[in-house]
C-alpha positions in Angstrom: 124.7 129.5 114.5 122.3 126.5 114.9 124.3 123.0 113.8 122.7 119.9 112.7 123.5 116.4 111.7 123.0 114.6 108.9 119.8 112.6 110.2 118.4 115.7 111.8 118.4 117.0 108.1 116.7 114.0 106.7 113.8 114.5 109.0 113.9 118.5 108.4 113.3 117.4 105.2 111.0 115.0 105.0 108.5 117.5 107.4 108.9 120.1 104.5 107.1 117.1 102.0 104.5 116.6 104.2 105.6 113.5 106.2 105.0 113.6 109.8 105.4 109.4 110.7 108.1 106.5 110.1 108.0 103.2 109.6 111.1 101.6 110.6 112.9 99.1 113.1 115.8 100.4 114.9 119.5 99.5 113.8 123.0 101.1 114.5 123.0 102.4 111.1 119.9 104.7 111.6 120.4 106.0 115.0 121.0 109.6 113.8 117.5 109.8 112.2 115.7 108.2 114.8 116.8 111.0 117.0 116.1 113.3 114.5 112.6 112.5 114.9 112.3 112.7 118.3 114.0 116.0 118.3 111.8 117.1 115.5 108.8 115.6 116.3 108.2 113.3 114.2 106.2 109.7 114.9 108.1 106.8 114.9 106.0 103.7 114.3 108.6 100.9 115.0 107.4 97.6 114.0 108.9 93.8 114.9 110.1 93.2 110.8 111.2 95.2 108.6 109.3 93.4 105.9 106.7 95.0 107.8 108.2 98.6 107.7 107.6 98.3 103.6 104.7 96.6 103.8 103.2 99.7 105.9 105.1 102.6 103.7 103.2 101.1 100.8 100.2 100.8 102.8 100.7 104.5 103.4 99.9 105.4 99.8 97.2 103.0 99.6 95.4 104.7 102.7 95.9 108.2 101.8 97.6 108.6 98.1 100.4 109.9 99.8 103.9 108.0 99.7 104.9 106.5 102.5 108.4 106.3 104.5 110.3 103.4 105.7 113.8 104.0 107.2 115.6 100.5 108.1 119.0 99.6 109.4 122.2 98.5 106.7 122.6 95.0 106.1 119.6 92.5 106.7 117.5 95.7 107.4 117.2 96.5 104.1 117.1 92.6 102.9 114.7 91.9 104.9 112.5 95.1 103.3 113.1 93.5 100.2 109.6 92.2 100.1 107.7 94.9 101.0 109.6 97.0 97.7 108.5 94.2 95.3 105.3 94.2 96.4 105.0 97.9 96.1 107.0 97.9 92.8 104.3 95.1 91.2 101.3 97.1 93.2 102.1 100.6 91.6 102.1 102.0 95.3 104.4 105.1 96.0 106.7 104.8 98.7 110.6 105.9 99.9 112.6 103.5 101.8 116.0 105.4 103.5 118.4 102.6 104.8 121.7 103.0 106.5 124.9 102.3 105.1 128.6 101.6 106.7 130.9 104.1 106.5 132.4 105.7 103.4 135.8 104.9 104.4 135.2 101.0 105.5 133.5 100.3 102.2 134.7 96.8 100.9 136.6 96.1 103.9 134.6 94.0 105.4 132.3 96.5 107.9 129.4 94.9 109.6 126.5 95.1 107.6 128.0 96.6 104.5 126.4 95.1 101.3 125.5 96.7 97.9 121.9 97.6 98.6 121.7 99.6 95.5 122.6 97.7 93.3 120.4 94.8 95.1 117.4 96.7 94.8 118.0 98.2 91.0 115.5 95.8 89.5 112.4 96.5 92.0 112.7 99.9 92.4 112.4 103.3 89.9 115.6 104.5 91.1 118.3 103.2 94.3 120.7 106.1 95.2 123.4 107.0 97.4 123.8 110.3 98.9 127.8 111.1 99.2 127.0 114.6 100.2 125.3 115.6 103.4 124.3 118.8 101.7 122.2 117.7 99.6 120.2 115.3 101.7 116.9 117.9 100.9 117.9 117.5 97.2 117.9 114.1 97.2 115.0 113.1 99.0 112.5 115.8 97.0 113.6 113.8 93.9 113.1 110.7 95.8 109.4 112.1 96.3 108.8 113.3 93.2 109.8 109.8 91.3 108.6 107.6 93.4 105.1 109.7 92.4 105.1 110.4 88.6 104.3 108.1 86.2 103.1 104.5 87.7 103.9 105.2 91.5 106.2 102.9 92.8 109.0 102.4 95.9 112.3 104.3 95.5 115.4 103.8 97.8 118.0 105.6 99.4 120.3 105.1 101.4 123.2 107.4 103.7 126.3 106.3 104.8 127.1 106.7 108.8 129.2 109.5 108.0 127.2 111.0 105.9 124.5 111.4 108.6 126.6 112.1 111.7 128.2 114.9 109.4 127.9 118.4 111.5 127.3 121.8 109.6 125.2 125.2 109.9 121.5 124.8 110.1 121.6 127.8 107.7 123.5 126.7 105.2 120.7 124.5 103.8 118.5 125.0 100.9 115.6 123.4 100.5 114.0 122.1 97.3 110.5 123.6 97.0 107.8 120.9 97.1 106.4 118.8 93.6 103.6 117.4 92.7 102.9 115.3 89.5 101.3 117.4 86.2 98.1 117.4 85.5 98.2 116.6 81.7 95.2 115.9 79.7 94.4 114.0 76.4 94.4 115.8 72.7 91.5 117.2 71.3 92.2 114.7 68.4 92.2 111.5 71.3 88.9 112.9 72.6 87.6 112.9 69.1 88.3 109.2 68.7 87.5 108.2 72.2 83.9 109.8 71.7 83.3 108.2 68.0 84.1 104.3 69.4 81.9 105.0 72.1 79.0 106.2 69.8 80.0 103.1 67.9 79.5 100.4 70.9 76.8 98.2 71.7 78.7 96.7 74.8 81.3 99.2 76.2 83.1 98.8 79.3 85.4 100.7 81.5 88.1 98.8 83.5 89.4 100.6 86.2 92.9 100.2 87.9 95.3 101.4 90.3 96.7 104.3 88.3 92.6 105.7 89.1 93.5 105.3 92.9 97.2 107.7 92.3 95.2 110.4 90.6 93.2 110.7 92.9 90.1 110.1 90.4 87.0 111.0 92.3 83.2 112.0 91.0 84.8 111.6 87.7 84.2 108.1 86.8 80.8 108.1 88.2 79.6 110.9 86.2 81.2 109.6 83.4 79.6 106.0 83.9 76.5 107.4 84.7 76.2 109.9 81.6 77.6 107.2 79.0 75.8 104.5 80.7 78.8 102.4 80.3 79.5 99.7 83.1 82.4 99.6 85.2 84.9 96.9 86.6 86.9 98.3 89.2 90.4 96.3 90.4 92.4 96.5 93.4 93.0 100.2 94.6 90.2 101.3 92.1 87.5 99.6 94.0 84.8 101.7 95.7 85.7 105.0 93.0 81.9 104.1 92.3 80.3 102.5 94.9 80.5 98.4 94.2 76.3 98.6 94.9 75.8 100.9 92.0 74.2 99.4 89.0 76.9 100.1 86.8 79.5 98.2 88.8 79.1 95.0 87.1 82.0 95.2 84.9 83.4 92.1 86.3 81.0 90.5 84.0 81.0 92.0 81.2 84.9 91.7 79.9 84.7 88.6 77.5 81.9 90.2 76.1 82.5 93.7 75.6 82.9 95.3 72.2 84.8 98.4 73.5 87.5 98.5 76.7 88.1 101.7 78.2 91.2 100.7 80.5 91.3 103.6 82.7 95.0 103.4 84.8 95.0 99.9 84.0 98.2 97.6 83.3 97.7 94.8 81.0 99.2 92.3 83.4 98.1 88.9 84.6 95.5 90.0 86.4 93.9 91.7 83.4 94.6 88.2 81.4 97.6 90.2 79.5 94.8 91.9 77.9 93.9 89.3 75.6 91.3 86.4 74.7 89.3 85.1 76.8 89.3 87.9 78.9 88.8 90.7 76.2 88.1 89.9 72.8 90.8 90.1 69.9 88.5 92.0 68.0 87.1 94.3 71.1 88.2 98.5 70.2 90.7 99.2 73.0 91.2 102.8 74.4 93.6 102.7 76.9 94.4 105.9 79.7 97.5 105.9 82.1 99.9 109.0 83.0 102.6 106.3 82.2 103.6 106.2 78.3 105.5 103.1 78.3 102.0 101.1 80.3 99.8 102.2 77.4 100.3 99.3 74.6 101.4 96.8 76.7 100.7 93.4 76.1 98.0 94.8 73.8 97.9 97.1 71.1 95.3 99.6 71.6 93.0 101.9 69.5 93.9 105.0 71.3 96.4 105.5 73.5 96.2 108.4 75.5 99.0 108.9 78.2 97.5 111.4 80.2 96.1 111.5 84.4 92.9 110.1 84.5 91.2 112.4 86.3 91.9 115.2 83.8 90.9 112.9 80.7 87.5 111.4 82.6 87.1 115.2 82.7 87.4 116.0 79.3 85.3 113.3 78.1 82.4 114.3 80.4 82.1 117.7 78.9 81.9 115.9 75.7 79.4 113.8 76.5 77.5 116.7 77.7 76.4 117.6 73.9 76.4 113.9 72.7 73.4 111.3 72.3 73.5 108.3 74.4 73.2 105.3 73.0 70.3 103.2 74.0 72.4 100.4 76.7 69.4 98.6 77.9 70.3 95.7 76.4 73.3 95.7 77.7 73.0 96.4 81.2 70.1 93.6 81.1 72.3 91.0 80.0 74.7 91.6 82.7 71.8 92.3 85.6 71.1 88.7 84.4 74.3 87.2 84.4 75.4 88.6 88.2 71.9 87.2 89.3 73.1 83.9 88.4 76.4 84.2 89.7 74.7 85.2 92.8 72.4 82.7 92.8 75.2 80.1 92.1 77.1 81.7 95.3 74.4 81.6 97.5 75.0 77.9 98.2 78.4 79.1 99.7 77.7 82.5 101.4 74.5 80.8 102.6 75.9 77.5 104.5 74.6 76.9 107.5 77.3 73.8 107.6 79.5 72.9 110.8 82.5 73.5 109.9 81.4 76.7 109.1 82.0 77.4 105.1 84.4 80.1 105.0 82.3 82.1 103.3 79.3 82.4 105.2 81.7 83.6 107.7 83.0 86.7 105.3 79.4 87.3 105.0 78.7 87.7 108.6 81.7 90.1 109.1 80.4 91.9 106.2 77.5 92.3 107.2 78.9 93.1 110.9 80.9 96.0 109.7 80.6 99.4 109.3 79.6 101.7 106.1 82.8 103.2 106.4 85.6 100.3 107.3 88.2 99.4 106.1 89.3 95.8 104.8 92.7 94.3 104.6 91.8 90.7 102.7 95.6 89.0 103.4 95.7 85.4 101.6 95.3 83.3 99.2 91.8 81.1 98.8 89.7 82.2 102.1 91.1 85.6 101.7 91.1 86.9 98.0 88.6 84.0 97.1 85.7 84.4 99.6 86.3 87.6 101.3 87.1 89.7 99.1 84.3 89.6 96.8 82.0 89.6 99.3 82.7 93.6 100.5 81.6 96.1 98.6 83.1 99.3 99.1 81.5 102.9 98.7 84.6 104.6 98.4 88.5 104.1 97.3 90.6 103.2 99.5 87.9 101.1 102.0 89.9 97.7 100.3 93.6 97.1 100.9 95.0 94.1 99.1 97.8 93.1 97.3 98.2 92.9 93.9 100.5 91.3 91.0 103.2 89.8 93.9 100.7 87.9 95.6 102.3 88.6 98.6 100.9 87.0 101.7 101.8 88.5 104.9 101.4 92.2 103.9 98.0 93.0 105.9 99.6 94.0 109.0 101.6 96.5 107.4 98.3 98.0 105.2 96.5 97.6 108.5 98.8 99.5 110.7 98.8 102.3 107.8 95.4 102.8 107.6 94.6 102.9 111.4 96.9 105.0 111.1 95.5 107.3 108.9 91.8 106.7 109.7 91.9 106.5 113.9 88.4 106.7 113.7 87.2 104.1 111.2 86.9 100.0 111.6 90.2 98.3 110.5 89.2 94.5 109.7 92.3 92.5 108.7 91.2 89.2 107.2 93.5 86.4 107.6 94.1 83.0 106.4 95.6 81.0 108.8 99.0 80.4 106.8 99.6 84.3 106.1 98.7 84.8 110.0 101.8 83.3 110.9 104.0 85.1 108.3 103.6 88.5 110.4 101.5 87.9 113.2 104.2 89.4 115.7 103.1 92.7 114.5 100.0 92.3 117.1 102.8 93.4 119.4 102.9 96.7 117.3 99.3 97.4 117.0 98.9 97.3 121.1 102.4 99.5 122.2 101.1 101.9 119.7 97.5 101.7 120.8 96.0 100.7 117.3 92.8 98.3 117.9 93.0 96.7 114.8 90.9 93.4 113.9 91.7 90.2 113.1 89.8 87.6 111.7 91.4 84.2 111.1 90.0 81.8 108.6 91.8 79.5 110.1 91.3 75.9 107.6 94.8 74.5 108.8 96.0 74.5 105.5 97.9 76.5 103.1 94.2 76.7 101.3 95.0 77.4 98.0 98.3 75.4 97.8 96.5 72.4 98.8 93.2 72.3 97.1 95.8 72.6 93.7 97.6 69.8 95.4 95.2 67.6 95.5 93.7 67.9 92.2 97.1 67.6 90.6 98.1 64.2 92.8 95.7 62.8 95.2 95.1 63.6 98.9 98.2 61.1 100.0 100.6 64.4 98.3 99.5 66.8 100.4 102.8 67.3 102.3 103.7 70.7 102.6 100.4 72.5 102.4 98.8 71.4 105.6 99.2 73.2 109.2 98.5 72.1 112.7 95.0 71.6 113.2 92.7 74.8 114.5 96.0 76.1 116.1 95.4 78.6 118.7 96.3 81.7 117.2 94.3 84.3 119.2 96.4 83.4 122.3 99.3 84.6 120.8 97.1 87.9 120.7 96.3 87.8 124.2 99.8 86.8 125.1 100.9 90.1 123.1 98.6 92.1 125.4 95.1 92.2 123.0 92.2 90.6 122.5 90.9 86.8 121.8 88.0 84.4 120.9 88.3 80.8 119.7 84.8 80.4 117.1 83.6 77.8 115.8 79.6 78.5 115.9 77.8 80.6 113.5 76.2 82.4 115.5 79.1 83.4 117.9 81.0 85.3 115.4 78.9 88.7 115.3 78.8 88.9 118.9 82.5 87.9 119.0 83.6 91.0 116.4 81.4 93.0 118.9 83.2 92.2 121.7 86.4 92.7 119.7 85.5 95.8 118.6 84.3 97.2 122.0 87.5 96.3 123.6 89.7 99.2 122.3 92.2 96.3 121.9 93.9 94.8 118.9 92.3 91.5 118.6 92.0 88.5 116.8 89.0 86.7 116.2 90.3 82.8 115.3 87.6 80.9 113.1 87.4 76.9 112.3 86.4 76.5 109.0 85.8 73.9 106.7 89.1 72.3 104.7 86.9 70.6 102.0 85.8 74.0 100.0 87.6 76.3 97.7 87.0 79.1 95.8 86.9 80.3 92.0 90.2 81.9 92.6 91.8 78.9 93.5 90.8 77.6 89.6 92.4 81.0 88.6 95.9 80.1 90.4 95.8 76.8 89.1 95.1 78.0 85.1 97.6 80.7 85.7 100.6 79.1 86.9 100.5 76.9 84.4 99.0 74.0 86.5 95.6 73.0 84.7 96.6 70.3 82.7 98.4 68.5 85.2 95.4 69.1 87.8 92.7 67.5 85.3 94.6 64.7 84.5 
């Protein structure tokens, strides 16, 4: 007779489901698991936050499509998660966070660290559970799995009292739930029938592509279905790169206020998407609308057809329709927009192409651009230098190459996508682009990335400012209001780096920053690349926070 624990269990199985790594930070509460994973074999990345831990379970899924695992101690360990579960619950990215728990029996008596996590997390999660029964510690965390997959993906928690995990019994008493994965359902012959007729219709279709394309796992799909319908395609967060952003039909971006058909393909109408209404698409634009989620399809705009189906299997479907249908001619179309991202080129050039001391931060996106690999991966983390300049400026060629945040806005959670997807790509460039302001959020994490060996890159965009904050600021009351919003001038952040045990450079030249990522890079170190750059500039999406939150009308007084 072999006997286990409770935590031993846990980590039995979570192997079974295909999870060989934690993120977590170690606490009294947990102890049993961590040893389970030594004793089983099992990675332990242990990070300095345990924001972080969340951050990186989510940035688990976002690497590989898999959900990720966080396992933090009772008490502030799970608060201080808390921000890593919204930002997975508003980002659609599966994940399971496992936190300790006090004792059954000292329950509301005043035990260290005892607080009502489940009911805490309730709203930000698809289900919060306790497990009363170390039995069924298998049972619970397959359906743990399995929800925090189906449907829109999001974070799940669960948590096991002390008892429950130093809890002794026979190894083979256990019975293991067999292993699930989501259905593969498709769209009616009758939603087919519709989807093809609009499409016939359309002078200027469009297909907007979202996150629930990156959970399906959509691959060739939507290229062959761009490419045979001639239809462009704007692709958001986790989406990007399911065509490559160089391809002729990626100009979507573009084409939204003008399109007479939307093809949102595991898409949310949320505020990113303008709530799916004027000026962003037209009230009178056909809507068709695709997510394996029922209650996503109709929201904040009625639709045409609603199909909720995966992706993948209705792309499918409509490309062996399209297979016996005539194309419309699109030339027209396709020229209008070719026309209009020239001049939105042309109208960026002036930015991307400074040669200005400061240097403009986003002729420095351009040079790392331009410096990395095919193949890297991006982690933009902040608000105007980040998301504004950077962002756009990478084009991927495949999913997954760009990890950002989404809905939250959460600054601070590119060291936890960054330590995921080093970790599940050793062998690609990881480039963590930083603001200055979200650099400090989480920047003790460098500690992470070098005792775990993880030569990740950082570049700072370092303005001294909380960019975006202040640029709003300023147009809403002067540049005598600006308290708040600014930080220490061109503060030394790559020698906290260095102090941490990896790499720095101070830039402030031009010309000094590709052979300072090279340097960087060739190091085997993590390492942070600190820029100056210019505190007079901002970007378009700086004029989207301010119109979004409300702040426009006080801004152009």
């Amino acid at each position: 007779m072999t006997v286990i624990d409770g935590g031993r269990l846990f980590v039995q199985a979570l192997k079974r489901e295909g999870v060989n790594q934690i993120f977590t930070l170690s606490g009294g509460h947990i102890e049993p698991i961590h040893i389970g994973c030594i004793d089983e074999g099992v990675k332990i990345l242990d990070v300095r936050h345990e924001q972080v831990a969340g951050h990186s379970a989510a940035g688990w899924f976002r690497a590989t499509g898999e959900p990720g695992v966080a396992v933090v101690t009772a008490g502030p360990g799970v608060t201080d998660t808390v921000t890593g579960i919204a930002e997975a619950f508003y980002s659609e990215s599966a994940m399971v966070v496992l936190g300790g728990q006090t004792r059954l029996s000292q329950i509301d008596m005043g035990a260290p660290q005892n607080l009502p996590h489940v009911t805490l997390l309730e709203s930000i999660t698809k289900w919060s559970a306790t497990i009363y029964e170390p039995h069924r510690i298998p049972e619970y965390l397959s359906r743990a799995l399995r929800i925090a997959r189906s449907g829109t993906p999001g974070p799940v928690y669960l948590e096991a009292p002390l008892d429950i995990l130093f809890a002794e019994f026979d190894e083979e008493t256990i019975k293991f739930p067999a292993t699930f994965r989501r259905p593969q359902s498709g769209a009616s012959p009758a939603h087919v029938e519709e989807t093809m007729e609009l499409l016939a219709q359309a002078e200027r279709p469009l297909v907007i592509a979202g996150n629930g394309v990156w959970a399906d796992q959509v691959e060739g799909e939507l290229l062959e279905f761009a490419e045979q319908s001639q239809v462009p395609v704007w692709m958001t967060n986790e989406s990007r790169g399911v065509i490559p952003e160089t391809h002729a039909l990626a100009k979507g971006m573009f084409a939204a206020p003008l399109a007479d058909l939307v093809i949102l393909m595991g898409v949310k109408c949320d505020y990113m998407l303008g709530y799916g209404q004027a000026p962003l698409i037209r009230e009178d634009a056909k809507v068709v609308q695709v997510h394996a989620d029922e209650t996503v399809v109709g929201f904040n705009r009625d639709v045409d057809v609603g199909i909720a189906a995966n992706p993948k299997v209705v792309l499918a479907q409509l490309n062996d329709a399209l297979k016996s249908a005539a194309t419309p001619d699109r030339a027209a179309w396709h020229s209008e927009l070719g026309g209009i991202a020239a001049q939105m080129a042309e109208e960026a050039e002036q930015a991307y192409g400074s040669d200005s001391t400061p240097m403009h931060p986003a002729r420095l996106s351009r040079e790392v651009v331009e410096f990395l690999d095919d193949d890297a991966i991006v982690v933009p983390d902040g608000g105007d230098i980040s998301y504004g300049f950077f962002g756009p400026c990478f084009q991927a060629s495949t999913m997954g190459q760009v990890m950002i945040t989404g809905a939250l806005g959460c600054l601070g959670a590119g060291t936890g996508f960054a330590l995921a997807a080093k970790m599940a790509h050793p062998d690609k460039q990881v480039m963590l682009f930083s603001g200055d302001g979200t650099f400090g959020l989480n920047g003790m994490e460098f500690d992470t990335f070098v005792r775990h060996s993880l030569p990740i890159v950082c570049v700072v965009a370092n303005d001294s400012a909380w960019g975006m904050v202040k640029h709003v600021r300023r147009m809403m009351a002067g540049n005598n209001k600006l308290a708040g919003s600014e930080l220490s001038q061109n503060t030394r952040y790559e020698k906290v780096v260095e102090a941490l045990g990896g790499y720095g450079e101070f830039v402030e030249d031009i010309a000094d920053v590709k052979p300072a990522l090279e340097r960087a890079f060739a190091s085997g170190l993590p390492a942070c690349i600190n820029v100056a750059v210019r505190q007079d500039v901002w970007s378009a999406a700086t004029e989207g926070y301010k119109n979004s939150w409300g702040l426009a009308e006080a801004a152009d007084r």
